[in-house]
LUMRO-207376 format. One record per residue (C-alpha): residue number from 1; x negated, z, y. Coordinates in pm, whole numbers, plus 50000, padded with zeros to 5 digits. Layout:
# LUMRO-207376
NUM, X, Z, Y
...
This chain:
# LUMRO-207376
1, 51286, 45573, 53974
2, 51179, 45792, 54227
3, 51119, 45501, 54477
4, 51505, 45471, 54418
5, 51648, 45796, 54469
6, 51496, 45776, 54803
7, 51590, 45488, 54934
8, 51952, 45593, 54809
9, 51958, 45924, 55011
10, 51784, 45774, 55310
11, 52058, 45513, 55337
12, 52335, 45808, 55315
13, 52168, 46022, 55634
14, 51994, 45760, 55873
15, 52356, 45595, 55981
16, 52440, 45943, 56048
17, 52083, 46006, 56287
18, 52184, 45696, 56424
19, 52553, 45810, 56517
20, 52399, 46118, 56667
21, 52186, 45970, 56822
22, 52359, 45663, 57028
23, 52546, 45711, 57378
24, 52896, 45574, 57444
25, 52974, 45262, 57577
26, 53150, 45397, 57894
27, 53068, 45746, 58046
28, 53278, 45978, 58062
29, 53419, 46199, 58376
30, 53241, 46485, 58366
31, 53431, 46782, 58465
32, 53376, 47140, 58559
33, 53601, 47416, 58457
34, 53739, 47452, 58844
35, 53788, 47073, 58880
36, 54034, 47100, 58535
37, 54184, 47423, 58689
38, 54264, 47187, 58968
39, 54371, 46878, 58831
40, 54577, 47127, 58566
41, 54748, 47250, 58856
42, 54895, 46942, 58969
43, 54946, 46751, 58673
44, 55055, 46982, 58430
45, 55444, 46917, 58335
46, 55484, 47303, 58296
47, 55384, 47366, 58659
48, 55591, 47056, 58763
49, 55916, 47158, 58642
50, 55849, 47546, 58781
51, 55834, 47358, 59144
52, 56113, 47210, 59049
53, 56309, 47486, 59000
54, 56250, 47644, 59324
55, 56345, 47317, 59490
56, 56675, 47379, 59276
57, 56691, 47753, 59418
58, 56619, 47675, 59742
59, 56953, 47413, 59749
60, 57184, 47680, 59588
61, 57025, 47924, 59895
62, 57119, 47661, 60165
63, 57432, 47611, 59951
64, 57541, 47983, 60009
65, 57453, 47940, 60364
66, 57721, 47680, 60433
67, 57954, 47900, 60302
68, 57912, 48024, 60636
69, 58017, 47755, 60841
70, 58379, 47567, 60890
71, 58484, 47380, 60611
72, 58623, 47073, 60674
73, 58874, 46839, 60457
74, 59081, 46553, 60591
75, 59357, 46401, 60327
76, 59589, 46138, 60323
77, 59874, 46031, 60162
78, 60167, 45796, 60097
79, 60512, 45822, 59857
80, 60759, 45584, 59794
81, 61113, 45735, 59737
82, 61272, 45644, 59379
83, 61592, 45826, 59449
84, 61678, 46060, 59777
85, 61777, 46364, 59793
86, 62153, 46459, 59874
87, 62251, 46692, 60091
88, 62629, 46827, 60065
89, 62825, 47055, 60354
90, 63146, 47274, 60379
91, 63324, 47051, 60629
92, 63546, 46779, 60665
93, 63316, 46493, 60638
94, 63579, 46201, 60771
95, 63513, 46436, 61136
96, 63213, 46271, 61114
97, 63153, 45947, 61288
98, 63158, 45603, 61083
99, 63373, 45728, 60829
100, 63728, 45679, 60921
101, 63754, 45865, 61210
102, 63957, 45768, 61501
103, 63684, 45776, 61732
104, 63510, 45510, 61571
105, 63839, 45287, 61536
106, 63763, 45135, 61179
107, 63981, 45146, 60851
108, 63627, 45173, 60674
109, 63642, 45370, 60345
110, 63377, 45620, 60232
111, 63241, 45394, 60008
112, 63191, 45107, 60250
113, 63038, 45341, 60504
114, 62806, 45448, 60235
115, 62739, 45106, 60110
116, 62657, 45024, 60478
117, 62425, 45324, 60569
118, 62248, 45324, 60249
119, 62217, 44889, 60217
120, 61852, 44736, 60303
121, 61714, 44802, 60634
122, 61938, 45101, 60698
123, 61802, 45388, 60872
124, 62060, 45694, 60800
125, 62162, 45858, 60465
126, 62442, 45724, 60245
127, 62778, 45920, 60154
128, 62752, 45953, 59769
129, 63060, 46000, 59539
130, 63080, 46369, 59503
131, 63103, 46365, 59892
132, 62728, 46447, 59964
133, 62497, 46248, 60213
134, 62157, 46142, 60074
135, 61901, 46205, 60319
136, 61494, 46110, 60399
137, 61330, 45742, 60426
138, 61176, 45544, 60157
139, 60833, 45559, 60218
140, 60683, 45852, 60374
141, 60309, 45862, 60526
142, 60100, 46166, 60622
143, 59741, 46194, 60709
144, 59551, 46539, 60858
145, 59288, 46706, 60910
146, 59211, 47081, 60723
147, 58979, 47376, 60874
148, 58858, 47708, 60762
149, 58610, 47952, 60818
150, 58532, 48308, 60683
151, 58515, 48585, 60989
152, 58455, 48884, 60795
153, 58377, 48875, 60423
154, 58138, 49147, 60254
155, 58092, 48988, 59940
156, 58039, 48665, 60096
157, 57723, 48823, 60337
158, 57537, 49033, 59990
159, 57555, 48687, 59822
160, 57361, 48544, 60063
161, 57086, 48830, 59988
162, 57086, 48724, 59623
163, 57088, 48371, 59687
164, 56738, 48420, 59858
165, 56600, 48655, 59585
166, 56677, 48364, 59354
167, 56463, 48167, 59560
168, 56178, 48452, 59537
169, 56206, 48482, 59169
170, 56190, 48174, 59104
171, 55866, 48114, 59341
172, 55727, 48401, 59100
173, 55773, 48208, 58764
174, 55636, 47917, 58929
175, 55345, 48176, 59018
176, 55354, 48282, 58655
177, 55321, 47920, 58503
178, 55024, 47849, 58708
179, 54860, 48153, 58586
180, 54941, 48076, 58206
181, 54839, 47699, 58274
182, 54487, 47844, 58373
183, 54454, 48045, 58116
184, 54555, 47783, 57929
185, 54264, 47530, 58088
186, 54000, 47772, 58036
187, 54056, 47841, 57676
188, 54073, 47487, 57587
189, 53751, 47398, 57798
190, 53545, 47677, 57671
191, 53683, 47552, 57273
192, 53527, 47232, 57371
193, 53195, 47412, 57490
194, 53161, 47622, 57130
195, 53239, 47314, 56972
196, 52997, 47160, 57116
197, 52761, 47510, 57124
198, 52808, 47429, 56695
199, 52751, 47053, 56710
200, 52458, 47078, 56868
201, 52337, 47370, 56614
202, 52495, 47167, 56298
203, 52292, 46830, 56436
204, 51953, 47042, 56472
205, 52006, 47176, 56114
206, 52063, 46827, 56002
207, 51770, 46713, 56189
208, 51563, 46986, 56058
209, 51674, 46916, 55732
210, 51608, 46560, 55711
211, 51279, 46626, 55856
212, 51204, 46900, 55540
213, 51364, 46600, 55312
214, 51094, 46406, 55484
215, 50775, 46642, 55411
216, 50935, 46729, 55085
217, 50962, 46356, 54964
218, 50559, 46272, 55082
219, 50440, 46584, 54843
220, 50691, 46441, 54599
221, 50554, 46110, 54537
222, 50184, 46230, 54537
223, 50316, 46524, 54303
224, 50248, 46830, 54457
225, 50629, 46942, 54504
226, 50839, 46995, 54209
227, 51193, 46795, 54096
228, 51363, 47124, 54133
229, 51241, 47125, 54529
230, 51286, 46736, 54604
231, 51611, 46780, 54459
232, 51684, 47117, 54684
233, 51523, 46873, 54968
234, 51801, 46615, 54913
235, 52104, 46815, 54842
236, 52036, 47024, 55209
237, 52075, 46673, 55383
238, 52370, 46611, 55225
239, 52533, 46965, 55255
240, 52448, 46937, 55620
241, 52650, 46584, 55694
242, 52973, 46704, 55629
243, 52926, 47000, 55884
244, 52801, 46741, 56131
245, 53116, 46577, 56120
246, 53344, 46806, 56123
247, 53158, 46978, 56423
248, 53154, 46643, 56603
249, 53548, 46602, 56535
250, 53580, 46943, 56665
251, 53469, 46795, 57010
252, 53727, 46523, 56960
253, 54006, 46736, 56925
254, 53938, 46978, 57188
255, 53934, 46751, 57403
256, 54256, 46607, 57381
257, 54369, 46995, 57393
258, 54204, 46993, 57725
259, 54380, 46672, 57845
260, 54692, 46744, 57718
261, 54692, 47111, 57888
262, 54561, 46889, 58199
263, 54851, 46688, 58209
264, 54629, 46356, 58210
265, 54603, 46092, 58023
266, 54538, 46105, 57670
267, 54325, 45745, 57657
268, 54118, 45900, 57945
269, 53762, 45970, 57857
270, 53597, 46310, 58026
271, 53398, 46522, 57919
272, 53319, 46892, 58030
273, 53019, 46988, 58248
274, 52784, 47301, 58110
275, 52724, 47486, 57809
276, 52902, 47853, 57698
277, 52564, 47971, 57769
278, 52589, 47952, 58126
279, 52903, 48144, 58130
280, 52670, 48451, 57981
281, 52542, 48566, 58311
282, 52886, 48676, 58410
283, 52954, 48919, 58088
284, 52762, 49173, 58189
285, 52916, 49195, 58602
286, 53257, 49293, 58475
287, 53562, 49241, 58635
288, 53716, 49647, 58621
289, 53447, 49721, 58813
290, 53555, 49480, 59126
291, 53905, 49474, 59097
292, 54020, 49740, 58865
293, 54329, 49687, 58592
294, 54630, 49766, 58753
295, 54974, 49622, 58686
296, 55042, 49529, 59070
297, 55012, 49153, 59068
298, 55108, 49121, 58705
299, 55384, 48767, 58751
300, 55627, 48950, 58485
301, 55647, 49333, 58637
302, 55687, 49109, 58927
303, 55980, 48934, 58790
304, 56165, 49229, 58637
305, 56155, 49418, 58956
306, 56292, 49103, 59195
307, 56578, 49095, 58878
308, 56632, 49485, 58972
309, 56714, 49394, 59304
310, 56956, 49148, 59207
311, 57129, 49369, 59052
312, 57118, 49622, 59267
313, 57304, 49380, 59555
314, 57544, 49257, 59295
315, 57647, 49563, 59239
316, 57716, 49600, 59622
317, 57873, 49253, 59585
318, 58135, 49353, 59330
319, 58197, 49666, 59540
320, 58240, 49460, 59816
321, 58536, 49229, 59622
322, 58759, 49553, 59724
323, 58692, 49536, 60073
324, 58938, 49311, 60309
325, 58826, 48959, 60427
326, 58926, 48816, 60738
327, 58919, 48331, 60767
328, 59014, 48126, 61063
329, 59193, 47870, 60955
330, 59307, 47514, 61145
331, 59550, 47220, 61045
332, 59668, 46908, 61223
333, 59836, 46604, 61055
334, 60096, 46345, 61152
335, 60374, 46212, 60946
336, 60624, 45885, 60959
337, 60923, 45797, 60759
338, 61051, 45463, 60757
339, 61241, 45209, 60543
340, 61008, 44905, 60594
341, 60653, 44845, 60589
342, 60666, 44693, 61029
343, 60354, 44965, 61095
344, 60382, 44883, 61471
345, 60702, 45043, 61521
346, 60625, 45369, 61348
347, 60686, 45701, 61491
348, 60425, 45905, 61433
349, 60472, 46320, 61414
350, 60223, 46511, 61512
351, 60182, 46866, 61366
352, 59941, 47128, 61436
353, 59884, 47530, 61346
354, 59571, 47750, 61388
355, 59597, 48046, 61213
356, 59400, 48397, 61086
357, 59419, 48499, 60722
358, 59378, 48874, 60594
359, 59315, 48906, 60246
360, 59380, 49297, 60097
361, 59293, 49312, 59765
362, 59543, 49573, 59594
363, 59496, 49577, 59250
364, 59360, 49344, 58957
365, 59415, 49521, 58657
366, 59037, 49734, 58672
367, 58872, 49360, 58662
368, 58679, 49441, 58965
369, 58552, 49828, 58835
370, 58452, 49659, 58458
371, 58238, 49397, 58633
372, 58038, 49685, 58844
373, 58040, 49880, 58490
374, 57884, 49620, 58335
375, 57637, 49537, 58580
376, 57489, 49879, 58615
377, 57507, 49839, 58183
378, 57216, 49552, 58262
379, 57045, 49761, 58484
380, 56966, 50013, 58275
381, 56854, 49792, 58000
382, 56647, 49595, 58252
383, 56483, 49950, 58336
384, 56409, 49968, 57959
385, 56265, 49644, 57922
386, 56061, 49682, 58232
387, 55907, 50022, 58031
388, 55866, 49861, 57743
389, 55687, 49558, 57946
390, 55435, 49762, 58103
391, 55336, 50004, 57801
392, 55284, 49701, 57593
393, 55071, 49568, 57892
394, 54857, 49853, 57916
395, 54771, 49848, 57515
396, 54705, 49454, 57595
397, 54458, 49524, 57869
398, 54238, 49754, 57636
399, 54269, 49575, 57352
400, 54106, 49230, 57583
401, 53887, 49504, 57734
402, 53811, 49632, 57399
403, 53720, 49282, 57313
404, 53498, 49212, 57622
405, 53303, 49502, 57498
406, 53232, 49445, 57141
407, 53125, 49068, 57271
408, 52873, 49184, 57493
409, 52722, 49396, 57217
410, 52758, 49144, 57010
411, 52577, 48914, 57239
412, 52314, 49149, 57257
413, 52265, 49184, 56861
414, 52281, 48790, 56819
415, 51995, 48680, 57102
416, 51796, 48961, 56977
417, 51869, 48775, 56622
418, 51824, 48413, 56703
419, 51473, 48512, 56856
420, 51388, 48668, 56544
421, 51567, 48366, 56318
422, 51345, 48122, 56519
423, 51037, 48266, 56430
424, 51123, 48309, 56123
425, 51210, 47962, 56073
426, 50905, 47828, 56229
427, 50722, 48038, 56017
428, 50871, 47942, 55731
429, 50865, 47592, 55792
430, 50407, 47639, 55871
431, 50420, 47813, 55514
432, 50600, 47536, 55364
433, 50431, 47255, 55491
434, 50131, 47435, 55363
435, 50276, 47469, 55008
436, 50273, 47870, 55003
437, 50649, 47884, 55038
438, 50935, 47690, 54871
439, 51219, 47509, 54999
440, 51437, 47773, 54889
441, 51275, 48027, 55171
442, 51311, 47768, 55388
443, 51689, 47676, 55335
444, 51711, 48092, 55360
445, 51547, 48091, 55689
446, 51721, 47803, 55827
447, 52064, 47959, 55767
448, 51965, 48302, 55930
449, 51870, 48083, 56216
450, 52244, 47906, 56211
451, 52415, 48230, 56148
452, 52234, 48355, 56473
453, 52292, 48080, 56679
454, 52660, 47998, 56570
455, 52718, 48395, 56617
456, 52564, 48440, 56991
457, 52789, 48108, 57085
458, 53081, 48335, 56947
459, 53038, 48634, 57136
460, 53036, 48436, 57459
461, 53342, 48222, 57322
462, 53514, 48581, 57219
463, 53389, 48713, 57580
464, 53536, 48424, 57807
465, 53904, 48422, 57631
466, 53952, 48790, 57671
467, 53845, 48799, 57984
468, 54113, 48467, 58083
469, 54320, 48699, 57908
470, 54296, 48987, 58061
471, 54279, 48749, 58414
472, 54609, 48655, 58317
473, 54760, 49007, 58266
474, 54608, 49098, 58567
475, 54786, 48846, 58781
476, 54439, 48688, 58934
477, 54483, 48399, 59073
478, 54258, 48117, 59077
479, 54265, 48137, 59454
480, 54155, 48495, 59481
């Protein structure tokens, strides 16, 4: 019986020492946090469609710009005549040649004349019935050219201004996406290194436990350990699979965090280079001390106070919409009007004006005074948010410094307490193997020693994310 409850338990935990155990069948890319800052940088669709949106302000700048310069249209045209116009005078019309006069020496009637004149092929207008003379050409043509260019225009000049602080505040979200995507890197690439931090810990208390199963089932079978330990023996092995697992998947996960936030493939294998332990020389340098905590570089004060400006010059630009504006204009076209479609023997008519235009504006109903109303109505609640903003930065900076504190004290507390856990443990472990403890001081001993390890691999963890943090509030770029 007892041969079988071994062999039963031993078949549950060696395919898991095995899985621990064996390497993957293609290595990974190892990667250090700067080389995923990097590759994050130029991969990441966040940080991609922030460049593209200063490629987008910088076309609506040079947009504004051409306002500037002549605008040129040509246009042409054609219309075919359904029914002409007719033109009527206060005179004796039969003074006029062709219709009965005696200069012309014909006994033609009105109507004849008229059926004559206005026939196919006929170049002049028809007499109608009411004694009116239909006048123009069938088909009309017209082609030209169109010019204009602003001389003086106010409002035209300040919109230039805000067309480039577009460009500016858009260069500073871009700036601001690149500092979330960082933060963003580092958090998921230091969850991958506690995950791992508490794999590694879970797979050393399996190990350890499997080795205790070990010792425990020897003294078992030559009876000098009780049921009640074997079975404590066995039941720590199997408490300590699931958490191997789950640690394991932990890994898995975070990883795919870390690729997704890198903007690479998720089918690419990489792992990350280190351990959080190495990022434990750094808590204790502190970044206050080198580069202080002021609000200077943070991207959104940065952003509110470009959006100020804006304001600011549209409110000079609505001002301006009362001022005069002064355009050059130019026109030339030509124009035929003939009967038949024989384009050789057109006569073309040139026509050409240059011209300058003065615009006053009088009076539009207080339209122009609302808008300047209203904009100064945004300013002020832009100067609100802006307070707002920063007072709710300041509480954010000492709450992550806050939190940078309590880790390194924390840190200090748990390496004090895995040294102790780890002597305890060995201790404990000696004792048992010489039958003065049980299994139950052992198991005891064995979860100080996780608590401590698990807890010193969460004060760096809690360290390095409120310091990224409090990086990011701070406006320090990865450059600097």
């Amino acid at each position: 019986m007892k041969k079988l409850i071994i062999s039963v338990v031993l078949a549950g935990v060696l395919p898991l020492s095995r899985i621990c155990a064996q390497e993957p069948d293609a290595s990974p890319t190892v990667l250090t946090l700067d080389q995923a800052i990097q590759i994050a940088l130029s991969e990441n669709i966040a940080v991609r469609v922030a460049d593209k949106d200063i490629e987008r302000a910088e076309y609506a700048r040079k947009g504004t710009y051409a306002s500037l310069f002549p605008q040129i249209d040509g246009s042409a045209s054609y219309s075919r005549t359904i029914k002409k116009q007719v033109m009527y005078m206060d005179f004796d019309m039969g003074s006029i040649g062709g219709f009965g006069s005696p200069e012309t020496g014909t006994d033609e009637t009105p109507s004849d004349a008229e059926t004559k004149a206005g026939g196919s092929g006929g170049s002049g207008g028809g007499r109608t019935a009411g004694g009116g003379i239909e006048v123009g050409r069938w088909n009309t043509y017209s082609a030209g050219i169109q010019a204009s260019m602003p001389l003086v225009n106010a409002q035209l000049w300040k919109s230039l201004k805000i067309s480039g602080q577009d460009v500016e505040l858009a260069v500073e979200k871009a700036r601001s996406s690149r500092l979330e995507t960082v933060t963003q890197v580092k958090q998921a690439f230091y969850g991958v290194l506690l995950a791992k931090e508490a794999f590694n810990v879970y797979k050393e208390v399996y190990e350890n436990a499997l080795e205790n199963f070990t010792q425990t089932e020897q003294r078992y079978n030559v009876d000098k350990a009780s049921e009640l330990e074997y079975q404590r023996a066995k039941s720590a092995v199997q408490n300590a699979i699931p958490n191997v697992y789950d640690s394991e998947n932990s890994v898995v996960l975070g990883l795919w965090q870390l690729k997704a936030v890198m903007g690479i493939d998720l089918d690419e294998e990489i792992d990350v280079a280190g351990s959080l332990m190495d990022f434990s020389e750094t808590m204790f340098r502190g970044i206050v001390e080198n580069e202080g905590v002021g609000l200077e570089r943070n991207s959104t004060l940065r952003q509110l106070a470009i959006q100020a400006e804006e304001l600011a010059n549209t409110v000079k630009m609505q001002q301006y919409a009362s001022l005069p504006s002064l355009a050059l204009s130019f026109s030339y076209s030509i124009n035929a009007m003939t009967n038949d479609f024989k384009f050789s023997t057109y006569n073309w008519s040139p026509y050409s004006a240059v011209g300058l235009s003065l615009s006053i504006p009088i009076f539009a109903g207080g339209r122009r005074s609302n808008a300047v109303k209203q904009t100064r109505n945004q300013q002020e609640q832009l100067l609100l948010q802006k307070e707002n903003t920063e007072r709710q930065l300041k509480v954010a900076i000492r709450q992550y410094l806050n939190q940078m504190e309590t880790a390194m004290k924390n840190f200090n507390a748990a390496e004090s307490g895995v040294e102790t856990a780890r002597k305890a443990y060995d201790i404990a472990t000696r004792s048992y193997n010489l039958g003065r403890s049980t299994i139950t001081d052992l198991n005891d001993a064995q979860l100080a020693l996780t608590q401590a390890l698990l807890a010193q691999s969460q004060s760096v963890y809690n360290y390095v994310i409120a310091k990224a943090n409090l990086e990011q509030t701070l406006g320090k770029d990865i450059e600097s």
